[in-house]
Backbone bond lengths (Angstrom), bond angles and torsions (degrees), N, CA, C in turn:
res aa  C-N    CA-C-N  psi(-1)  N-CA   C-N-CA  omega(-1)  CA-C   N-CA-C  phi
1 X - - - 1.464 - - 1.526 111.80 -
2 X 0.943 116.31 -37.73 1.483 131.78 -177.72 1.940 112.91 -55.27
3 X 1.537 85.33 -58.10 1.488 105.28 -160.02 1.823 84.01 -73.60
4 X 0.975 133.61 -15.57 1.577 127.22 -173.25 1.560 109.98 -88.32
5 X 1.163 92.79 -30.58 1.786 111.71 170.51 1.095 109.08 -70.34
6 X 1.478 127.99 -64.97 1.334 121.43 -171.55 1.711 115.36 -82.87
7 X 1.227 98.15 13.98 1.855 99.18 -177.92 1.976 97.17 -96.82
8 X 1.621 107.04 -21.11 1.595 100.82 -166.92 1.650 84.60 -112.68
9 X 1.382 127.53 23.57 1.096 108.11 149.38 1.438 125.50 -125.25
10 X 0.868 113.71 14.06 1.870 143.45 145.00 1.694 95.74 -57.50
11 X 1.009 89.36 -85.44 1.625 111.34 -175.88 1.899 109.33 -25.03
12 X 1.259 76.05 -58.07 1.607 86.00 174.51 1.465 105.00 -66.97
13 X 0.715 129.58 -78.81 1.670 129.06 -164.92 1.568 106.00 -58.44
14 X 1.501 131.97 -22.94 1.591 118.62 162.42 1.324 99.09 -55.30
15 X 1.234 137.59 -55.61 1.139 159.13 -149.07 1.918 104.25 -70.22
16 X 1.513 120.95 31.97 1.083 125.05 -151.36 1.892 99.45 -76.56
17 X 1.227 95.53 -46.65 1.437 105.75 176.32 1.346 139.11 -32.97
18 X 1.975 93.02 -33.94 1.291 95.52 -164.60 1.748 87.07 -92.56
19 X 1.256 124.22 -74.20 1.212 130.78 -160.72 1.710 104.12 -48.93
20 X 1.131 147.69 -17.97 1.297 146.18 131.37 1.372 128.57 -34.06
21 X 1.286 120.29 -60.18 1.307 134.59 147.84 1.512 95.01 -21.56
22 X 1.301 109.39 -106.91 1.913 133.51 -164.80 1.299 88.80 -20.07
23 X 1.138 109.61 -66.86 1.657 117.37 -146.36 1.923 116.05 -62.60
24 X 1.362 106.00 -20.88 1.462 125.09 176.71 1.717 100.28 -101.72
25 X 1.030 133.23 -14.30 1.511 133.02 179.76 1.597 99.71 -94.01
26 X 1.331 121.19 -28.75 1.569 113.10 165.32 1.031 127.25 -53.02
27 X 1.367 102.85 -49.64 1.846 119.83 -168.40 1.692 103.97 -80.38
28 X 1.327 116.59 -32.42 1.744 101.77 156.78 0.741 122.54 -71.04
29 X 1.543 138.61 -18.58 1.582 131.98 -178.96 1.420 116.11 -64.93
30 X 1.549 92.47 -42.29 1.598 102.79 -170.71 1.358 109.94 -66.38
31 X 1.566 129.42 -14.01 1.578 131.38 178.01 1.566 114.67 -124.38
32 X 1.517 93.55 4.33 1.463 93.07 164.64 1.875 128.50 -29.32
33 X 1.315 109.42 129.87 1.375 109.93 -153.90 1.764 139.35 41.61
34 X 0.996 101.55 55.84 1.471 135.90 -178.54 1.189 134.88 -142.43
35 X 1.396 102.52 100.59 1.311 131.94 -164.55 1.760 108.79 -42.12
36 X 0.850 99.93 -28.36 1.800 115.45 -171.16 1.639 102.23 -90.05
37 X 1.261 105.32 -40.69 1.531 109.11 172.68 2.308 100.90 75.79
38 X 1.236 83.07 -172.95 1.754 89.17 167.19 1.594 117.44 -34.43
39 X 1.396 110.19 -37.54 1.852 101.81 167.79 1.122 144.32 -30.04
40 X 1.678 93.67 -43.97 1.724 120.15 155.85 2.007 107.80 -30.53
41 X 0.978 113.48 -34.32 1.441 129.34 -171.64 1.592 100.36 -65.84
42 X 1.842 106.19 -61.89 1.575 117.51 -167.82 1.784 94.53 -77.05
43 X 1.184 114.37 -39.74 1.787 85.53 176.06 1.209 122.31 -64.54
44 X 1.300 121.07 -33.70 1.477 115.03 -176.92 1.922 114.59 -55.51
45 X 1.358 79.75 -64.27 1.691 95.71 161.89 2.101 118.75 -27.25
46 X 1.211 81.42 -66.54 1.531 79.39 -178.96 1.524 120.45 -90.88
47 X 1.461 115.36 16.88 1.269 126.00 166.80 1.807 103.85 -84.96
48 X 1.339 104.66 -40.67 1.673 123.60 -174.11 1.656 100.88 -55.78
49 X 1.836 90.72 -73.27 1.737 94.89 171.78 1.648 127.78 -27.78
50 X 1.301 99.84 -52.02 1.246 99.36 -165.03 1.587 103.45 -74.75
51 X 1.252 125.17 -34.61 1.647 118.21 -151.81 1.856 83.91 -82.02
52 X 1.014 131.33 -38.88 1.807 141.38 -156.54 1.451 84.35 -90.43
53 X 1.244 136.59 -52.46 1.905 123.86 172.83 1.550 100.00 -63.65
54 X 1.005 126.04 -23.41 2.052 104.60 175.81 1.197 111.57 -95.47
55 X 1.447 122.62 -20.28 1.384 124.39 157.95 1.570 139.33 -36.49
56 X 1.685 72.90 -84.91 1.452 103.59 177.57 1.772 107.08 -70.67
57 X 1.069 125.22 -25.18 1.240 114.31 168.72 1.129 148.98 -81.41
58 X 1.254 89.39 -17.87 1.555 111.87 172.52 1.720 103.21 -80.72
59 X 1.338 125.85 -56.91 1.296 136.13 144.31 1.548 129.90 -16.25
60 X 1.261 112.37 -29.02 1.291 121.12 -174.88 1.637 98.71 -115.63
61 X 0.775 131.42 -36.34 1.624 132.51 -167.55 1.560 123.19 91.01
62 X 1.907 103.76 39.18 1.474 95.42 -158.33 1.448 90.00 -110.04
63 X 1.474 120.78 148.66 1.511 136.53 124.25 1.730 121.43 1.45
64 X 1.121 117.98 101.53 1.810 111.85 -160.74 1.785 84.75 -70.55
65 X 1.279 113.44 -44.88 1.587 108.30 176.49 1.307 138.09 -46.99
66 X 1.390 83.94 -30.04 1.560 93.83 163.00 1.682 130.08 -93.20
67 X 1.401 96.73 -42.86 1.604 112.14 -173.94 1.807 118.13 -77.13
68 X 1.450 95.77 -16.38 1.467 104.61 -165.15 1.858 95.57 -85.31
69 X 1.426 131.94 -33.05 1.265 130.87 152.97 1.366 142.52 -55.47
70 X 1.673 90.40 -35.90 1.568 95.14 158.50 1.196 122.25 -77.87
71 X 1.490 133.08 -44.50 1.739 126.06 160.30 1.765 109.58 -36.87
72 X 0.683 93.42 -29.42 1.497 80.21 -143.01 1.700 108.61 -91.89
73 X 1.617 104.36 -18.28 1.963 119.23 143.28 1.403 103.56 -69.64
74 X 1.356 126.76 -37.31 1.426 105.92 -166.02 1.225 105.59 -70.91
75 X 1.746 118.42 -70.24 1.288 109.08 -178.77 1.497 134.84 -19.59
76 X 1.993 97.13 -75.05 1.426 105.80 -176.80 1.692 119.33 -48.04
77 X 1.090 107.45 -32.99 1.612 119.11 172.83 1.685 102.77 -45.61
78 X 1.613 92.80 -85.13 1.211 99.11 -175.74 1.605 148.40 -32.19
79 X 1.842 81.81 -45.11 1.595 107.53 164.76 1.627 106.81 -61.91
80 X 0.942 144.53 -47.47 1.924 159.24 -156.12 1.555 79.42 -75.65
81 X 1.877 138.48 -73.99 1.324 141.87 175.86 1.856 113.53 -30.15
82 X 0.961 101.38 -74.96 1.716 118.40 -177.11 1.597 89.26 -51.83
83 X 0.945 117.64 -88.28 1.665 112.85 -160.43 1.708 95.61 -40.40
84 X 1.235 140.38 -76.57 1.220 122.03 -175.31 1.341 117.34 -10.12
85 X 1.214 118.21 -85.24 1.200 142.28 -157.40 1.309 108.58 -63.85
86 X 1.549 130.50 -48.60 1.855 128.66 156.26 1.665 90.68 -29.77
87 X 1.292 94.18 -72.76 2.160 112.18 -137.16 1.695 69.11 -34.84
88 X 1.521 106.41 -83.24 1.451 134.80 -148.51 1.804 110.94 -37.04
89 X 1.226 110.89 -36.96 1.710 124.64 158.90 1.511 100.94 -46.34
90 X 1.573 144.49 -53.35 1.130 131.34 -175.01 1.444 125.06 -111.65
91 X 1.616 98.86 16.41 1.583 105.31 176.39 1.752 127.52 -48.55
92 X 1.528 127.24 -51.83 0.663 136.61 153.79 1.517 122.05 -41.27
93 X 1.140 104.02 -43.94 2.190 116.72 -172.46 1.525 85.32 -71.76
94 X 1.149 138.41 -46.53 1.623 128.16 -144.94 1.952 87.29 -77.53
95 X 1.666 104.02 -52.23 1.667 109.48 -167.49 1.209 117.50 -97.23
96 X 1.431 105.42 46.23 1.754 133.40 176.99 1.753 96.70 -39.16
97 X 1.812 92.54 -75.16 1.800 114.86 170.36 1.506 132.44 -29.43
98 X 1.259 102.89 -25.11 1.034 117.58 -168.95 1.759 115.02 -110.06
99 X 1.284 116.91 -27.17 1.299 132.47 178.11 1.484 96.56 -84.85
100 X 1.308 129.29 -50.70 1.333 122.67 -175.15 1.577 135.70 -69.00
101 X 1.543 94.01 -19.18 1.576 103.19 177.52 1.285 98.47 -112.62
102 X 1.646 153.11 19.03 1.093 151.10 -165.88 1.323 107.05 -144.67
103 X 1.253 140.55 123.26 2.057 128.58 137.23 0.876 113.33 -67.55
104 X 1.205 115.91 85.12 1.507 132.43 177.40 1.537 101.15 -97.33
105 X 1.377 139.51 -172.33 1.257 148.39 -125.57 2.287 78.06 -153.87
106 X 1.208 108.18 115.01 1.434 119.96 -164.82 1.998 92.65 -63.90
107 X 1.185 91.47 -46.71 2.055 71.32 -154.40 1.648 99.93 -105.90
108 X 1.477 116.76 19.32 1.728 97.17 135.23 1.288 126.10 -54.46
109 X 1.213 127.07 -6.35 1.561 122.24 -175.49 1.676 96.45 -93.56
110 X 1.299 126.59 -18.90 1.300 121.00 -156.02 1.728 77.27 -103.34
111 X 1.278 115.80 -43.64 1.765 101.12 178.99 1.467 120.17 -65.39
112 X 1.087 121.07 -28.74 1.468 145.93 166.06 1.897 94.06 -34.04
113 X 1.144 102.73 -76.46 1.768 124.40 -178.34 1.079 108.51 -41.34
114 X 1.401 124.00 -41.05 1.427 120.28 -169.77 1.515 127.70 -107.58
115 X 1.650 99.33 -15.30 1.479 110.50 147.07 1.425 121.19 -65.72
116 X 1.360 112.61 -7.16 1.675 112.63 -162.87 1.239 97.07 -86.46
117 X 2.052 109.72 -65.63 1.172 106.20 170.59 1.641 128.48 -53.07
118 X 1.099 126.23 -54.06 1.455 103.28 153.13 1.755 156.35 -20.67
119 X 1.588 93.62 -20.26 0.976 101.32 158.67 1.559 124.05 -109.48
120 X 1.346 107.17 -14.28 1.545 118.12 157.66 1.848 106.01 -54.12
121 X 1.368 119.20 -70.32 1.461 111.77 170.41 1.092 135.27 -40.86
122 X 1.025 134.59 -26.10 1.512 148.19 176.66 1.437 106.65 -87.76
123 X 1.384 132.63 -17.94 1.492 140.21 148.06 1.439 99.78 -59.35
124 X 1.446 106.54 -65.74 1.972 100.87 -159.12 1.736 103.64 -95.01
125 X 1.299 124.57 19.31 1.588 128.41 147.69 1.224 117.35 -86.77
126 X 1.343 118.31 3.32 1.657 119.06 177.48 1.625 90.08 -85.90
127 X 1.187 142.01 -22.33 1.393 124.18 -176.66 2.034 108.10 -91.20
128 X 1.281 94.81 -26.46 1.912 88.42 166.62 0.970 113.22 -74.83
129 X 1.364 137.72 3.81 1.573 140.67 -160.13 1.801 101.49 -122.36
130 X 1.436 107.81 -32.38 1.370 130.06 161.79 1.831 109.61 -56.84
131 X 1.078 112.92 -70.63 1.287 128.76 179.33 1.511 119.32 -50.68
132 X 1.747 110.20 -35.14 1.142 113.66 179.26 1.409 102.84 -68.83
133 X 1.238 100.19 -61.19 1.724 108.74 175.46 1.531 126.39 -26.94
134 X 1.433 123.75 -45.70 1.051 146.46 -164.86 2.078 107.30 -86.47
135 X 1.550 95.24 -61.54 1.372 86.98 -178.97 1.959 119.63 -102.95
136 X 1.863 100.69 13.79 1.280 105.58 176.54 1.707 118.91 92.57
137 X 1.338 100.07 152.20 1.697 94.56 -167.71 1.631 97.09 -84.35
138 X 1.064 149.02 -168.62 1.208 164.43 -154.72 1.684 119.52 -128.00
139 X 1.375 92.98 -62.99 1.362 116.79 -177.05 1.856 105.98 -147.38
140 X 1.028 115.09 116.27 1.470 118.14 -176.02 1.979 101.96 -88.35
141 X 1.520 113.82 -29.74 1.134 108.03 178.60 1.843 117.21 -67.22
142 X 1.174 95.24 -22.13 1.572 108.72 -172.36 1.597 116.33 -75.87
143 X 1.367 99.67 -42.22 1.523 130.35 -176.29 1.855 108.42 -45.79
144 X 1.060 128.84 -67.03 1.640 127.83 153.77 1.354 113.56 -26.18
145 X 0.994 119.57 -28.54 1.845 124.84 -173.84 1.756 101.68 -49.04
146 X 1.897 99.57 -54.32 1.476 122.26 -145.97 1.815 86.87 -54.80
147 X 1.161 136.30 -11.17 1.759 128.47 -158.66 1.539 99.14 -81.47
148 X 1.525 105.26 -51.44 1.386 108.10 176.48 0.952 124.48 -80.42
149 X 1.163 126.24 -27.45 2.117 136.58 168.81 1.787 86.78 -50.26
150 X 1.690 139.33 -57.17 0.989 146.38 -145.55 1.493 104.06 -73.23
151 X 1.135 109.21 -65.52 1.641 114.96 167.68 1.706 116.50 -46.76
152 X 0.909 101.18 -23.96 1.631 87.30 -167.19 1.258 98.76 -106.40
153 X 1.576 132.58 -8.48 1.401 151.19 154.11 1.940 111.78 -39.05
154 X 1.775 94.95 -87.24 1.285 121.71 144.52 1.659 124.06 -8.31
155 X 1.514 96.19 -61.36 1.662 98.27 166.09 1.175 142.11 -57.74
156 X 1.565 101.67 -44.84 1.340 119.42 175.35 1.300 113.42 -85.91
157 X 1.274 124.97 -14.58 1.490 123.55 170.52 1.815 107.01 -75.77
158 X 1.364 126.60 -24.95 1.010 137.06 173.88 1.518 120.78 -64.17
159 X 1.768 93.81 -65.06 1.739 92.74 -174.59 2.175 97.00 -63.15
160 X 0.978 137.09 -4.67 1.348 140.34 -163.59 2.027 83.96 -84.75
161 X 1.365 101.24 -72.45 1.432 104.76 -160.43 1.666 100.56 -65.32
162 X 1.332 129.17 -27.90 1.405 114.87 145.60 1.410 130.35 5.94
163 X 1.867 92.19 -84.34 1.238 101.65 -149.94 1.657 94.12 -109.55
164 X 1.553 124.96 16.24 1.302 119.22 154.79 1.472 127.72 -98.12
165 X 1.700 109.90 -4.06 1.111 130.16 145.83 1.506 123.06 -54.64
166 X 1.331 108.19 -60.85 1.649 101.51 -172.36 0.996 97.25 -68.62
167 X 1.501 143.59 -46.05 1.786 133.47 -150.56 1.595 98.25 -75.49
168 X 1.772 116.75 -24.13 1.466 96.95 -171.99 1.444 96.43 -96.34
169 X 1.066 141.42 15.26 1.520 130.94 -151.28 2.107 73.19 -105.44
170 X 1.369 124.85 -30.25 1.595 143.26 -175.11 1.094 92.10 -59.63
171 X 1.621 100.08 -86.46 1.284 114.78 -164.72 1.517 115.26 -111.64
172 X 1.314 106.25 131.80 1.565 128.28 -166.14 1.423 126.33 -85.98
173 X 1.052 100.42 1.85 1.545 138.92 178.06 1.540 121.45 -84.70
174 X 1.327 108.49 -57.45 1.438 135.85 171.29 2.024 125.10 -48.77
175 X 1.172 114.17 -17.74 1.351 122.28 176.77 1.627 97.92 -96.71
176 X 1.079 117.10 -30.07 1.820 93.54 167.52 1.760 108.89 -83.26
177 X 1.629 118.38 -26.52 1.211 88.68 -168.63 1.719 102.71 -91.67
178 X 1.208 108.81 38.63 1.537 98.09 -172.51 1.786 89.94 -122.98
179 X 1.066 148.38 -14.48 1.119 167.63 119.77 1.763 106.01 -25.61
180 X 0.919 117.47 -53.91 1.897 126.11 179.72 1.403 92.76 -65.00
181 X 1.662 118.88 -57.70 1.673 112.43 -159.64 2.124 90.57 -80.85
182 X 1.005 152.78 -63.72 1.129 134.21 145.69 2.087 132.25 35.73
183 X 1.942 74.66 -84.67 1.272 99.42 166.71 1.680 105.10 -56.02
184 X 1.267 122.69 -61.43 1.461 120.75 -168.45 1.400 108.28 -58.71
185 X 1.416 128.71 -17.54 1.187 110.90 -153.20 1.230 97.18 -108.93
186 X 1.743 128.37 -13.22 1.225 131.04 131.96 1.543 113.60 -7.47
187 X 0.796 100.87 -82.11 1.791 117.28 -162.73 1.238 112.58 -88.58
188 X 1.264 119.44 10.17 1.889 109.72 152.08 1.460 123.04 -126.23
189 X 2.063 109.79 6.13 1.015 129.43 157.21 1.844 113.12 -76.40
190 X 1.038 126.23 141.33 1.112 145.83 156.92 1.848 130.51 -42.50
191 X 1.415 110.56 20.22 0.855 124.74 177.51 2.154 137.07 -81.41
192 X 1.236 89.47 -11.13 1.498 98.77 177.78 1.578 85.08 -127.33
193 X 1.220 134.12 -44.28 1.382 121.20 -166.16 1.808 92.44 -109.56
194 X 1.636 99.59 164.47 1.509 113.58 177.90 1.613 112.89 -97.74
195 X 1.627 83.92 141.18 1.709 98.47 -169.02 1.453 111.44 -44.09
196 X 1.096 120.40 -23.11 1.781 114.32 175.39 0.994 103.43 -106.10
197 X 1.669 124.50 46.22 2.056 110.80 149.89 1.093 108.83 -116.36
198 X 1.397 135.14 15.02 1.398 137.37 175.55 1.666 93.60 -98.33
199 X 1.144 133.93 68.27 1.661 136.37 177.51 1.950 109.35 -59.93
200 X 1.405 100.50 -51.08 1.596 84.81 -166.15 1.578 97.32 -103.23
201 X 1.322 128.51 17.74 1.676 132.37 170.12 1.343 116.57 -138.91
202 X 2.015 113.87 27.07 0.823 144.55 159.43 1.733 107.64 -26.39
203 X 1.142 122.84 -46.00 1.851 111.64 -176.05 1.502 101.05 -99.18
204 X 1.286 118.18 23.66 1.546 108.14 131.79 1.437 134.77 -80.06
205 X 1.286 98.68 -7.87 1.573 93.74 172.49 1.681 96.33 -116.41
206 X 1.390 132.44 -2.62 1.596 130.64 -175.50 1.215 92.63 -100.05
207 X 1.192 140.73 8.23 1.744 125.96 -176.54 1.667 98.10 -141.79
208 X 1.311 113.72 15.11 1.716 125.11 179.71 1.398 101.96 -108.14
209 X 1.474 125.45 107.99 1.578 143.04 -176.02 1.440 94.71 -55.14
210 X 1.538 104.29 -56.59 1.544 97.69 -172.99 1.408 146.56 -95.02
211 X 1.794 92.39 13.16 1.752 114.26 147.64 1.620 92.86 -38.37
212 X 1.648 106.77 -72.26 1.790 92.25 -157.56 0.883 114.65 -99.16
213 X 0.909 124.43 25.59 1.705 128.46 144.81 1.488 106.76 -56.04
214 X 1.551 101.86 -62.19 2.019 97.06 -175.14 1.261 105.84 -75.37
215 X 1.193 132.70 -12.59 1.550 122.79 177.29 1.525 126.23 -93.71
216 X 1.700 100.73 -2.07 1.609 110.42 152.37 1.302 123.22 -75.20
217 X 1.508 116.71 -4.08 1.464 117.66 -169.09 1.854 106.25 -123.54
218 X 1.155 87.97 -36.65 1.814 130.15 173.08 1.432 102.56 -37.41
219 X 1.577 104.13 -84.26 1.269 129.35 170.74 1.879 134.39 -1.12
220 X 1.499 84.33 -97.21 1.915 99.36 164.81 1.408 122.16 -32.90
221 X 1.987 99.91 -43.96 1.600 97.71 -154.57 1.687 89.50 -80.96
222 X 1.325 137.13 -24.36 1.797 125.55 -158.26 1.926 83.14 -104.57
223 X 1.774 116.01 20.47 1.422 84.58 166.25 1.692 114.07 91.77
224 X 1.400 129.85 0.08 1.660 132.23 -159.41 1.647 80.07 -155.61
225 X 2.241 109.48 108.90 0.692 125.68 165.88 1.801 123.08 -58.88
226 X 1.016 141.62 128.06 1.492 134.90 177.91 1.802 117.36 -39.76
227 X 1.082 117.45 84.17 1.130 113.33 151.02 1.509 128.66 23.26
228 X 1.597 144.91 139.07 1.201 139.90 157.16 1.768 107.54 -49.46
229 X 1.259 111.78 -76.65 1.372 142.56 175.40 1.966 91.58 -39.94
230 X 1.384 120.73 -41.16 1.758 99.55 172.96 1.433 121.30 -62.70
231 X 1.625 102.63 -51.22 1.377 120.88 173.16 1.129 123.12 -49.47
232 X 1.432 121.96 -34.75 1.470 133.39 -155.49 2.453 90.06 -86.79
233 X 1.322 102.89 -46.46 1.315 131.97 -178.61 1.682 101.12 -42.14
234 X 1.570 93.04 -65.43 1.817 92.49 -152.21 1.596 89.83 -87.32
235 X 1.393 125.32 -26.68 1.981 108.81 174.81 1.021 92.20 -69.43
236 X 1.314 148.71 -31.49 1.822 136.28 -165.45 1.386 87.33 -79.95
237 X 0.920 143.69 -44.68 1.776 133.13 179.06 1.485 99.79 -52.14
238 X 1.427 140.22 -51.16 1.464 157.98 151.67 1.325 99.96 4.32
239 X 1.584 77.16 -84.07 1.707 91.78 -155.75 1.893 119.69 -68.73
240 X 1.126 101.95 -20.80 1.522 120.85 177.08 1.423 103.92 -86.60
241 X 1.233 136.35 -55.28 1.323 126.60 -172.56 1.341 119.65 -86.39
242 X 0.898 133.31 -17.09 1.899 144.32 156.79 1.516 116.42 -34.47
243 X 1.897 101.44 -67.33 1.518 87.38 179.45 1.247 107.71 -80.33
244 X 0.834 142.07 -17.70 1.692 135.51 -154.27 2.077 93.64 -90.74
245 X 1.247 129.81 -39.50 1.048 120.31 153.23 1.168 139.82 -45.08
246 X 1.889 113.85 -44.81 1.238 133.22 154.42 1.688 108.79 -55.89
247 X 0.923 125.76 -68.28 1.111 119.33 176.94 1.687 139.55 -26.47
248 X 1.579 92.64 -49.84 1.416 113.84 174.26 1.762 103.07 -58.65
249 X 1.484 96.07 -63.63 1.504 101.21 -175.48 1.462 151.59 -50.44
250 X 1.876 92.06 -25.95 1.773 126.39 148.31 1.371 96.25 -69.24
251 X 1.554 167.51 -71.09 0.985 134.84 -117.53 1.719 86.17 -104.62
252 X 1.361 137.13 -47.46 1.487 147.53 164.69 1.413 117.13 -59.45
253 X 0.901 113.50 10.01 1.836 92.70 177.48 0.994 110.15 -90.70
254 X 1.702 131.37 -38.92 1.580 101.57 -177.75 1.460 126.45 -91.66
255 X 1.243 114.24 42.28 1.119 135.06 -157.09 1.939 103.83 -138.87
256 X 1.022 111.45 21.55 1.409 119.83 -160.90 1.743 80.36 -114.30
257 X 1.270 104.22 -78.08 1.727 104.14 -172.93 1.602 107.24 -24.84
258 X 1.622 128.16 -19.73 1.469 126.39 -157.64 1.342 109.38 -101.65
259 X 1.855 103.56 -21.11 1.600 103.51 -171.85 1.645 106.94 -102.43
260 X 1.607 117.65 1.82 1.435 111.41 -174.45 1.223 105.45 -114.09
């Protein structure tokens, strides 16, 4: 099962061209004839930032110098995470057409997804890069961190949309309720507010995987290197969720062409 998994994900990843291609031909479609192009993406983004940083900050009692950098990694982060994992839940369902009349290589479609969003982030990281600029980096030694916090981010957002791909490609049911838990996890992750304002429900954010998930990526850019205990967190997500994704996907893959 393994070796079948990791033979169509070779496959997939020689295959860089194509799912690169797709994945950048989406994001023009969607702004096809628009002068602004994909930007449309970073204004919205930094329309959000800004109205939820005067909000919430004023609300909270924070420093815009300070708080307006941390929103604005959390969000875009977060947003780049969530969209993975939706898109990637119906990757297979969307390229039903395409899996069925083709032997194609199964989880270019799931790399497809995550090259896409990737290039969505790199639209709405032009405003954390803005912000840095404006109110200054923090820590420049820390700042190099964010490459590897990113990759191992990336990863785990992958083996995730993996295996929320095959279960919804099953069950058809499962891409809204994975979207509902999503939404929830929004709001008990640490993403508009800081991990130390939950004082007396403090192990809601110490028993939340994907507190440090965003605070491996989080981290560098507001200046606060990742933690032992982050690092140790999101590679233990690594090493645990890899095979068991692989796994699923060797014993289900040829069985995918049957459920889309």
């Amino acid at each position: 099962m393994f070796n079948l998994a990791i033979a169509d994900l070779m496959q997939s990843i020689t295959s860089w061209r194509l799912w690169t291609l797709l994945g950048w031909l989406e994001v023009r479609q969607r702004y096809a004839r628009s002068r602004v192009g994909p930007f449309w993406l970073t204004i919205s983004m930094g329309v959000i930032i800004g109205s939820i940083g005067v909000v919430y900050g004023t609300l909270f009692g924070q420093q815009m110098s300070e708080y307006l950098p941390f929103l604005a990694a959390s969000l875009v982060m977060w947003n780049a995470f969530a969209q993975m994992v939706q898109e990637g839940s119906v990757a297979y369902i969307n390229s039903g057409t395409y899996i069925r009349q083709a032997a194609t290589p199964k989880l270019i479609f799931e790399l497809q997804v995550i090259w896409r969003n990737l290039t969505v982030l790199a639209h709405n990281f032009v405003i954390v890069v803005l912000l840095l600029v404006v109110f200054g980096v923090k820590n420049w030694e820390a700042l190099p961190l964010f490459i590897p916090g990113l990759i191992v981010y990336v990863l785990n957002a992958l083996w995730i949309a993996m295996i929320a791909g095959l279960l919804s490609a099953r069950f058809r049911d499962l891409p809204q309720i994975i979207s509902a838990l999503i939404q929830i996890a929004f709001y008990v992750t640490p993403v508009i507010y800081r991990p130390t304002s939950l004082k007396r429900f403090s192990f809601i954010v110490d028993w939340n995987p994907l507190a440090y998930l965003l605070d491996v990526v989080r981290g560098p850019l507001i200046g606060q290197p990742p933690s032992l205990l982050t690092w140790g967190v999101t590679v233990g997500m690594l090493v645990i969720g890899w095979p068991i994704a692989l796994l699923m996907t060797g014993r289900f893959l040829k069985r995918i062409p049957y459920w889309v």
